[in-house]
DRENVEX-259710 format. One record per atom (N, C-alpha, C): residue in three letters; x, y, z; atom name. Coordinates in steps of 0.02 Angstrom, whole numbers, plus 32768, in hexadecimal, padded with zeros to 4 digits. Layout:
% DRENVEX-259710
+-----+------+------+------+----+
|  aa |   c1 |   c2 |   c3 | at |
+-----+------+------+------+----+
| ala |    X |    Y |    Z | CA |
...
+-----+------+------+------+----+
This chain:
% DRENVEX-259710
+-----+------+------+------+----+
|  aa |   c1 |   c2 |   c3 | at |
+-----+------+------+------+----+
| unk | 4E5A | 67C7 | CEDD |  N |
| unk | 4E3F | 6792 | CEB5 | CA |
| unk | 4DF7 | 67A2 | CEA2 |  C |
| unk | 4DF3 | 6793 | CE6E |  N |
| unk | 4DA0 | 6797 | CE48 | CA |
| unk | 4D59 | 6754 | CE74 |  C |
| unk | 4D3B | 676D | CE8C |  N |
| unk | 4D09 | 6743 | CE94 | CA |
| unk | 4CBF | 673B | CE53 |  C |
| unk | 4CC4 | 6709 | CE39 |  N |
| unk | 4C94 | 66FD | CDF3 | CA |
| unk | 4C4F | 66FA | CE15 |  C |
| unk | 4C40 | 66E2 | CE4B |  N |
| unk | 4BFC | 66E5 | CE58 | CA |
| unk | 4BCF | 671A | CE66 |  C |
| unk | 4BFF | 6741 | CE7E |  N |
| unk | 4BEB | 678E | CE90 | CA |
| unk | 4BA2 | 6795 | CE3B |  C |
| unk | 4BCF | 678B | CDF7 |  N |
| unk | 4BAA | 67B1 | CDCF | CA |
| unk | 4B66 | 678A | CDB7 |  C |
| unk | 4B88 | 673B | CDDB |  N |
| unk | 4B41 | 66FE | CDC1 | CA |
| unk | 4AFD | 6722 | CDF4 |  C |
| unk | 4ABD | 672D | CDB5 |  N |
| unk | 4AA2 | 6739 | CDCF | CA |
| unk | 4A73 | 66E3 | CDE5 |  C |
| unk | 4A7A | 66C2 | CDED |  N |
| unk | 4A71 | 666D | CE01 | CA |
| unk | 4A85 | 6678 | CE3E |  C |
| unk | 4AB9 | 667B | CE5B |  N |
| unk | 4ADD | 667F | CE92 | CA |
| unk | 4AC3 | 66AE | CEC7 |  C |
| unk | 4AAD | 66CE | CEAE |  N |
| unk | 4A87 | 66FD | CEE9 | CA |
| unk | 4A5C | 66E8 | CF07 |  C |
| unk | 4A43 | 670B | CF68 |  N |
| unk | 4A0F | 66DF | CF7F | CA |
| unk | 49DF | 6724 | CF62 |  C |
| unk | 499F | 6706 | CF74 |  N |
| unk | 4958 | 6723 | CF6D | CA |
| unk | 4962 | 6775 | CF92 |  C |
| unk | 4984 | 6766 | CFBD |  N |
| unk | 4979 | 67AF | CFD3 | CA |
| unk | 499E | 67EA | CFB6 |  C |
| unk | 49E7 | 67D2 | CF9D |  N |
| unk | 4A0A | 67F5 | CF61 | CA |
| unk | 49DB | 680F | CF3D |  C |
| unk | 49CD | 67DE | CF0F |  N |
| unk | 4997 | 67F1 | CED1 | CA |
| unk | 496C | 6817 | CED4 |  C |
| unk | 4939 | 680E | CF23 |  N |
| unk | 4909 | 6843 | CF28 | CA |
| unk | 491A | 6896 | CF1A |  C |
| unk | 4967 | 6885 | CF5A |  N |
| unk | 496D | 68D6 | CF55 | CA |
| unk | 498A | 68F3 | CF10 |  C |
| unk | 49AE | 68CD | CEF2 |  N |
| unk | 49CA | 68ED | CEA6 | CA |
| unk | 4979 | 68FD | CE85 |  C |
| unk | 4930 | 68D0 | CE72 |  N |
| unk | 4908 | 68D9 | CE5F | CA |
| unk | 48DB | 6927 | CE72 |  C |
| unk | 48DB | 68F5 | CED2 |  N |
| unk | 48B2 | 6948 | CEE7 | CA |
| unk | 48DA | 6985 | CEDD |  C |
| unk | 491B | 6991 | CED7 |  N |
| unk | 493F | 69C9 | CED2 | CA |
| unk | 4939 | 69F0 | CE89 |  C |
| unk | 4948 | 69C2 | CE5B |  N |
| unk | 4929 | 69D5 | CE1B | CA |
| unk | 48E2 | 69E0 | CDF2 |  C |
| unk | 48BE | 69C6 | CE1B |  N |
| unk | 488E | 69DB | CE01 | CA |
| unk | 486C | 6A10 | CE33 |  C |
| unk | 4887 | 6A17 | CE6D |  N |
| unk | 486C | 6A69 | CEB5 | CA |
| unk | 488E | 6AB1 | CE63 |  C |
| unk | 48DE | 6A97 | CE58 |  N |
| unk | 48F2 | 6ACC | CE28 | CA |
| unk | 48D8 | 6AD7 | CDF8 |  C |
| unk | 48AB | 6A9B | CDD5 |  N |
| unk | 487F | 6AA8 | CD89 | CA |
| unk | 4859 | 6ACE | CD9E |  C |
| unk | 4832 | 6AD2 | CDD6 |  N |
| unk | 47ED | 6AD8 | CDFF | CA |
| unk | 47EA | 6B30 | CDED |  C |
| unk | 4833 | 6B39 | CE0E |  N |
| unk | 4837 | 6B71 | CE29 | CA |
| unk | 4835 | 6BA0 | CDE7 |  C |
| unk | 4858 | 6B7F | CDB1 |  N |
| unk | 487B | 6BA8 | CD73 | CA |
| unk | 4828 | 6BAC | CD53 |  C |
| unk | 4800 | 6B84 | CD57 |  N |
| unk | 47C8 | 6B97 | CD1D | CA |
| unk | 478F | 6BB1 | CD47 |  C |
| unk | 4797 | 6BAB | CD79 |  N |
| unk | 4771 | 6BDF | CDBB | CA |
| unk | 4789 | 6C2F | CD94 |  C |
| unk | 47E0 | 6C31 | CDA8 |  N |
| unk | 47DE | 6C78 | CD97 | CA |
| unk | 47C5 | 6C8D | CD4A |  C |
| unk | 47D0 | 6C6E | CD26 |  N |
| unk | 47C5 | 6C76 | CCD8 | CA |
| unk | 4779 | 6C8B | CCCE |  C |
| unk | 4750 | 6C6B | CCEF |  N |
| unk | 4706 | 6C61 | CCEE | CA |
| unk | 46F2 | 6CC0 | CD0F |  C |
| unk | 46FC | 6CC4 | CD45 |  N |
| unk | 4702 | 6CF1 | CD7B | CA |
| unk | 4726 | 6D3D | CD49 |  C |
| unk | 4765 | 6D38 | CD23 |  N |
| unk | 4773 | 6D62 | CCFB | CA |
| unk | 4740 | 6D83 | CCBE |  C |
| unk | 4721 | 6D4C | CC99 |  N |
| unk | 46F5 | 6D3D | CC61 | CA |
| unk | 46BB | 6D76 | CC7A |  C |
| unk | 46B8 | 6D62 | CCB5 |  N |
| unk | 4658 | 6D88 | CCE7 | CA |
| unk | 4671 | 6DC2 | CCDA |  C |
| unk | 46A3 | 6DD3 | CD05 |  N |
| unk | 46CD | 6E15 | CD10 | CA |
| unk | 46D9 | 6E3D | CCD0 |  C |
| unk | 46E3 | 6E19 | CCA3 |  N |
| unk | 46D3 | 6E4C | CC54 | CA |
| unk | 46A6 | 6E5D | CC35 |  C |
| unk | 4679 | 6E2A | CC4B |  N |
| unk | 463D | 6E25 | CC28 | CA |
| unk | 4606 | 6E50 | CC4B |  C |
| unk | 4610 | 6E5E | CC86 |  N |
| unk | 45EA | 6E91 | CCBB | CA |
| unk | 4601 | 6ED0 | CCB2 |  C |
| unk | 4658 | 6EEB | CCA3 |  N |
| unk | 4643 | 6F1B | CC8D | CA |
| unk | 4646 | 6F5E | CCC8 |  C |
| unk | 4636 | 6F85 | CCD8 |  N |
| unk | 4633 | 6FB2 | CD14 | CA |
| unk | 45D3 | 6FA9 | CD28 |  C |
| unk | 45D7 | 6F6D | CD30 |  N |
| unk | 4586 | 6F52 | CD54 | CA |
| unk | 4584 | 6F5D | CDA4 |  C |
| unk | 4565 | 6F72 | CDBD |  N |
| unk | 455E | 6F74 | CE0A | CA |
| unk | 457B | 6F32 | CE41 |  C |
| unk | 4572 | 6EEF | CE01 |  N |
| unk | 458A | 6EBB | CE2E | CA |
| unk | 45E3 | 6EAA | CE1B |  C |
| unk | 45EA | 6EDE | CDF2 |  N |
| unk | 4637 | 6EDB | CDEF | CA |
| unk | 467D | 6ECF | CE2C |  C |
| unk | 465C | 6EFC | CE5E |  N |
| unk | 4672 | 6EF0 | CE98 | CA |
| unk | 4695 | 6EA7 | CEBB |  C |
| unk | 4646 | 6E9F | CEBF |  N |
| unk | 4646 | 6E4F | CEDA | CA |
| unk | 4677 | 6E11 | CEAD |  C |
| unk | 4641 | 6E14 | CE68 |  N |
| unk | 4685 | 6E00 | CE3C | CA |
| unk | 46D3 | 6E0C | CE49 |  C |
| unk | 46EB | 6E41 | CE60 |  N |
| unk | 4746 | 6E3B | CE77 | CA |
| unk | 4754 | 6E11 | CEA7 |  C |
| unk | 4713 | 6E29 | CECF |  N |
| unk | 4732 | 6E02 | CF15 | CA |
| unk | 4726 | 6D98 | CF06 |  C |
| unk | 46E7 | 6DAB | CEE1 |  N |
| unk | 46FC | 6D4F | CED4 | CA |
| unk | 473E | 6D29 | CEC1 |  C |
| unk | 473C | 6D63 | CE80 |  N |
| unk | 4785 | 6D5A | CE47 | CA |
| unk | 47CE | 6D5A | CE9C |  C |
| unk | 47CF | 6D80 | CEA8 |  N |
| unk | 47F7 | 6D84 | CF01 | CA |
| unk | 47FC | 6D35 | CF19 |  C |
| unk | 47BA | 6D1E | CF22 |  N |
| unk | 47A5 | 6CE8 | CF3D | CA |
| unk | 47CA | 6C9E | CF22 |  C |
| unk | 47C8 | 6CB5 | CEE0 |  N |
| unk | 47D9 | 6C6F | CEB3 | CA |
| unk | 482C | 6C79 | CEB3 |  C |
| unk | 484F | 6CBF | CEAF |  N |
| unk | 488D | 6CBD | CEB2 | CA |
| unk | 48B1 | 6CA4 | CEFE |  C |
| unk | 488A | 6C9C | CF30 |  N |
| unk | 48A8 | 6CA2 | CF80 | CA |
| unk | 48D0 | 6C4E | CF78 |  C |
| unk | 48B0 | 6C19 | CF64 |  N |
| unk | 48CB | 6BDF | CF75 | CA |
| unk | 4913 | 6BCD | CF32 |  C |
| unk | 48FF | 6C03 | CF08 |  N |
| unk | 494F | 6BF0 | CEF6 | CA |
| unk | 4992 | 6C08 | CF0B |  C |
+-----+------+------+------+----+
């Protein structure tokens, strides 16, 4: 059997909501972290701090 409340988002308590919120926006976090982190990484080029730059870019990929 179908339960309808499942999709009301009304029906949900506070703590539902948080985690659907905090979960989606930890994943936005993460996606324009790496994007940002990529951008450096091209834009640096074979720069001495290129290095470090991977390992950040590393950094931002670990929590997905």
């Amino acid at each position: 059997m179908e339960n309808r409340n499942v999709l009301n988002w009304r029906s949900w308590s506070i703590i539902r909501k948080a985690q659907v919120i905090g979960a989606l926006g930890g994943a936005g976090i993460t996606v324009l972290a790496n994007i940002g982190v990529s951008l450096l990484l091209q834009a640096a080029g074979r720069d001495p701090l290129s290095p470090l730059l991977v390992y950040v870019q590393d950094l931002t990929l670990w929590p997905g």
